[in-house]
C-alpha positions as CSV (number, residue, x, y, z in Angstrom):
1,X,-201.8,9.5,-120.8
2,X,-204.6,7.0,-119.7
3,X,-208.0,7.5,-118.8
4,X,-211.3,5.9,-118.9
5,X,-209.5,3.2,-117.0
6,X,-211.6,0.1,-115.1
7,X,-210.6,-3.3,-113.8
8,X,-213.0,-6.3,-114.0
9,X,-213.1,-9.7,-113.1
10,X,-212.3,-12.0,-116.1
11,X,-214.4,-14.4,-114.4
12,X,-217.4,-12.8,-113.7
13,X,-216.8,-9.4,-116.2
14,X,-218.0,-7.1,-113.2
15,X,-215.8,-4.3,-112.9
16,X,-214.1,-4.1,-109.0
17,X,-213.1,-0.9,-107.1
18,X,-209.2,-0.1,-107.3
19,X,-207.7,3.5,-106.2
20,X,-204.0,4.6,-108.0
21,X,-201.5,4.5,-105.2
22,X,-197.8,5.8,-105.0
23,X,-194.9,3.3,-105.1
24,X,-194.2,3.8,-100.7
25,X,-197.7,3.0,-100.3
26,X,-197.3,-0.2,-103.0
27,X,-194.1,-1.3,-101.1
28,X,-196.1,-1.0,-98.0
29,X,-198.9,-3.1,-99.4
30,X,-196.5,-6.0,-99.8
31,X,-194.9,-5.2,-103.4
32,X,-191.7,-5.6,-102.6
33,X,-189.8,-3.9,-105.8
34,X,-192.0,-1.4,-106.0
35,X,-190.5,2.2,-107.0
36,X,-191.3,5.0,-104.8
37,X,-191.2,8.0,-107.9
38,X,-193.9,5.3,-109.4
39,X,-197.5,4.9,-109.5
40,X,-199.5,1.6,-109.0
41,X,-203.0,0.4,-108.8
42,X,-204.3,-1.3,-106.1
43,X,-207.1,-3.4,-106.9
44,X,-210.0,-4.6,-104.7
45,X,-209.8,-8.5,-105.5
46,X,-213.6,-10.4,-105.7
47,X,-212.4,-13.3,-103.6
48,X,-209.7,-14.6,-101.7
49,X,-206.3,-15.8,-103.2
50,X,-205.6,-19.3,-101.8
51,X,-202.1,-19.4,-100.2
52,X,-201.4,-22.7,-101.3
53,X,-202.1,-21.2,-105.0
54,X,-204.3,-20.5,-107.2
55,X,-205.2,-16.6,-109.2
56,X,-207.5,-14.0,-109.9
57,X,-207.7,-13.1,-113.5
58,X,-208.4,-9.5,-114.3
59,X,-208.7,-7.3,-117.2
60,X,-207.1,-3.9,-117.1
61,X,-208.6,-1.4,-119.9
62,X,-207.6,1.8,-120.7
63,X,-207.7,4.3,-122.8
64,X,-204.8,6.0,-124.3
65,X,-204.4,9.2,-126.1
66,X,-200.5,9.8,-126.7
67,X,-200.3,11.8,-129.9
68,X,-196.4,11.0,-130.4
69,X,-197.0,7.1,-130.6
70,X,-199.4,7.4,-133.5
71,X,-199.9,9.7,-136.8
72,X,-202.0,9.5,-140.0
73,X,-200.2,8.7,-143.0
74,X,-201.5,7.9,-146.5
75,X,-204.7,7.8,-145.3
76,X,-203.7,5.2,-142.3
77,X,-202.6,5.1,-138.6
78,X,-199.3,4.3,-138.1
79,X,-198.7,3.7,-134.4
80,X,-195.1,4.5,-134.1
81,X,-194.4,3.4,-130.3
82,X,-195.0,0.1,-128.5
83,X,-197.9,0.3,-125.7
84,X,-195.4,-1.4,-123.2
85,X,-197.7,-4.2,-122.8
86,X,-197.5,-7.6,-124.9
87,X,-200.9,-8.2,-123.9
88,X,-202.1,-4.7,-125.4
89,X,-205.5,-4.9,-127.4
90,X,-206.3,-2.8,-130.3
91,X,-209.9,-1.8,-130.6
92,X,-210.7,-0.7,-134.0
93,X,-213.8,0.6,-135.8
94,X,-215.7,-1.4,-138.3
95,X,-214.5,-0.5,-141.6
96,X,-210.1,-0.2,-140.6
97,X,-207.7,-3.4,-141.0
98,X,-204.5,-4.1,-139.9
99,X,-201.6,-4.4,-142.5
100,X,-198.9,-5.1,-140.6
101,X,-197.0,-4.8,-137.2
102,X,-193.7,-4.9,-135.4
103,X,-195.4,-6.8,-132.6
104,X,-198.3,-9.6,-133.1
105,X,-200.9,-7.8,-132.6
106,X,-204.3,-9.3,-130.9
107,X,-207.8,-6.9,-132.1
108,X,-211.5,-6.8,-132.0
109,X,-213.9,-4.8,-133.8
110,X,-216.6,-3.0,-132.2
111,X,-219.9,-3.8,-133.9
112,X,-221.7,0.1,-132.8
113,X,-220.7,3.2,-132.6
114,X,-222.1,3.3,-129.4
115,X,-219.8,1.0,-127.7
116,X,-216.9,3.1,-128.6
């Protein structure tokens, strides 16, 4: 399950407005594959997208507590699940490593305790 979860503009780091929508809704919205059973966000964009190309980069953070993807064993976490993401980002405190992973894994440490 996911919470805490916010959107932001990667070029300006503001976070934008976005509201979870159900797949009918998505289709409707102009994503065309979109499964009804599913559920989408639908994200406020900061500018325009030119037609003729051209992007908006955002980041996507969540949170994610899923007790069966992860356990403690000799003293370490062992996630045993993929996040379904290749982009996913680990966000570890201070004093933890990584020793090794089915997937390369990309990680930042978190310099207080207060920004956890």
């Amino acid at each position: 399950m996911a919470t805490d979860e916010r959107v932001r503009d990667r070029l300006s780091g503001k976070l934008l407005d976005f509201s979870v929508v159900g797949g009918r809704e998505a289709k409707a919205s102009g994503l065309a594959d979109a499964d009804p059973d599913e559920r989408y966000i639908a994200v406020q964009l900061p500018r325009p997208v030119p037609a003729d190309g051209g992007e908006v980069r955002l980041l996507i953070e969540k949170t994610y507590q899923d007790p069966k993807s992860y356990l403690v064993e000799a003293e370490q976490v062992v996630f045993t699940r993929s996040s379904g993401s290749s982009a996913t980002r680990w966000c570890c405190p201070r004093a933890t490593s990584s020793s090794r992973a089915t997937f390369p894994p990309r990680s930042r440490r978190r310099t207080t305790a207060a920004s956890w």
